[in-house]
N, C-alpha and C positions, 0 to 999 in steps of 0.2 A: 504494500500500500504506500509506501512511505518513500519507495521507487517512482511509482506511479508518480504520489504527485507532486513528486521533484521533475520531472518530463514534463508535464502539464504546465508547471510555473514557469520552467524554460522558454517550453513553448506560445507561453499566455507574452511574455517580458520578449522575445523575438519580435512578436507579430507588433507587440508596442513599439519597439525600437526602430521597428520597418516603417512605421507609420509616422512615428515623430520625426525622423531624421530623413526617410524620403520624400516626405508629404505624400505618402501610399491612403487613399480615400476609399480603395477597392474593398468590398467585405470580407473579410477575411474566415475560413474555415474554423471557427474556435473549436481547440479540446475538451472533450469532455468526460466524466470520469462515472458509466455507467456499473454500480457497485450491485451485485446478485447476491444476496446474502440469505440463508437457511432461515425461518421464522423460529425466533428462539434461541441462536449461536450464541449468546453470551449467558443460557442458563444452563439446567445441568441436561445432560444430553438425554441420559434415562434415569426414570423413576418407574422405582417397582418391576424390573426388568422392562419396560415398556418403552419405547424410543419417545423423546420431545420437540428435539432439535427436529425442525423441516417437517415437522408433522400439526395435524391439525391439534393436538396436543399444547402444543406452543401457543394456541389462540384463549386456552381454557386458563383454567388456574391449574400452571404445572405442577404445582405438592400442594398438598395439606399439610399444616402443621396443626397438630390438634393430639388429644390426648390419645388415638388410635392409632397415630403416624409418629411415634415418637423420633425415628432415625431421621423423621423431615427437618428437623431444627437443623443438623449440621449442616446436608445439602443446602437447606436455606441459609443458614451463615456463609457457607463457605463461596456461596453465589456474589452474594451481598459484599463480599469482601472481596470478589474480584475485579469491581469497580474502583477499590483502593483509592476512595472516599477521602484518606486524609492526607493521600497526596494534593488533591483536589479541594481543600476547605479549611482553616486555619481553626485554629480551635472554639471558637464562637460562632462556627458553623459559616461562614463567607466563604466565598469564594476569593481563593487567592490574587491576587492584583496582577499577576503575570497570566492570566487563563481570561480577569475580568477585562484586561486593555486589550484581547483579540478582537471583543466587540466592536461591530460599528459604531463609527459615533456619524452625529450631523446628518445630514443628507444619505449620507449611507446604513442610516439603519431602515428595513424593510418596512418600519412603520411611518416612514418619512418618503414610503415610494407614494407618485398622485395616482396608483390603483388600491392603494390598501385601505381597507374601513371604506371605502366611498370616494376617500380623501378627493381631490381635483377635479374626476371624471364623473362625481355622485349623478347619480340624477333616478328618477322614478321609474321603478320595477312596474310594467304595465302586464296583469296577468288577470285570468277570468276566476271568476267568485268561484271559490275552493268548497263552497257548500252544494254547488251543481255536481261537484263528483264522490259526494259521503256515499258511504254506503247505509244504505237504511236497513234497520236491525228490530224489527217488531219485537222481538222475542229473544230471550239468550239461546245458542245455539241453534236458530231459526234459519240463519244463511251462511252460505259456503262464498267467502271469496279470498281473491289474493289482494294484499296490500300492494305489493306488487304493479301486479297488473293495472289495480286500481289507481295509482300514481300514476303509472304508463300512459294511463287515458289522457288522464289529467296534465302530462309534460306534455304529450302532442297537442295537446290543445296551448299549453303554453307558447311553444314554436310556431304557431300560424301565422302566417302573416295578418296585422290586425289592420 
């Protein structure tokens, strides 16, 4: 990883230097660093012989800890402590000043871009009365439908042209 994205910065500071020093306006191809990672790599792989890692496993609560799973406390420590937390946070629980200065500042942070929150570009979401597509329920257990589908309905009608 840490290969990678020494290549990518190379390559990002090149295409700048091309640009500043030739006056190159062309758009340039940017790097980009598409990462594939297992759901759940950084927990414990199995519990209870049963695989977690890249499994749908990873989406639930991978252990219990509870008085039936006693063995879960360590895997859960020894998880919790792979984060190594107090390299990461001084002792009044902050984040270290060397981790907190990577942040953007100014203009560069993502809540200072004019698409975030509304910011610049705000203007009125125009969309048809969300009660035209309830599903009506007479009775509990009286109808069968998908939520699903029933949103479905309801986006396509979103997208018409009005």
């Amino acid at each position: 990883m840490a290969a990678t994205l020494k290549k990518v910065i190379e390559n990002i500071r090149q295409i700048q230097n091309n640009a500043r020093k030739n006056n190159d306006t062309t758009r340039p191809r940017w790097p980009m660093i598409v990462l594939n990672s297992p759901k759940g790599w950084t927990g414990p792989k199995f519990v209870d012989g049963l695989q977690i890692e890249g499994t749908f496993r990873a989406h639930q609560i991978p252990l219990l800890v509870d008085s039936e799973h006693p063995g879960h406390l360590k895997l859960l420590e020894n998880w919790m402590k792979s984060y190594k937390a107090e390299e990461l946070f001084d002792k009044e629980g902050r984040l270290i000043p060397e981790l907190a200065d990577l942040a953007p500042k100014g203009e560069r942070r993502m809540g200072a871009n004019p698409h975030t929150n509304g910011g610049l570009v705000l203007h009125d979401l125009v969309m048809p009365d969300f009660r035209k597509y309830a599903v009506k329920v007479p009775a509990p257990g009286s109808v069968e439908a998908s939520d699903a589908h029933t949103l479905g309905v309801f986006f396509a009608r979103c997208c018409e042209p009005q």
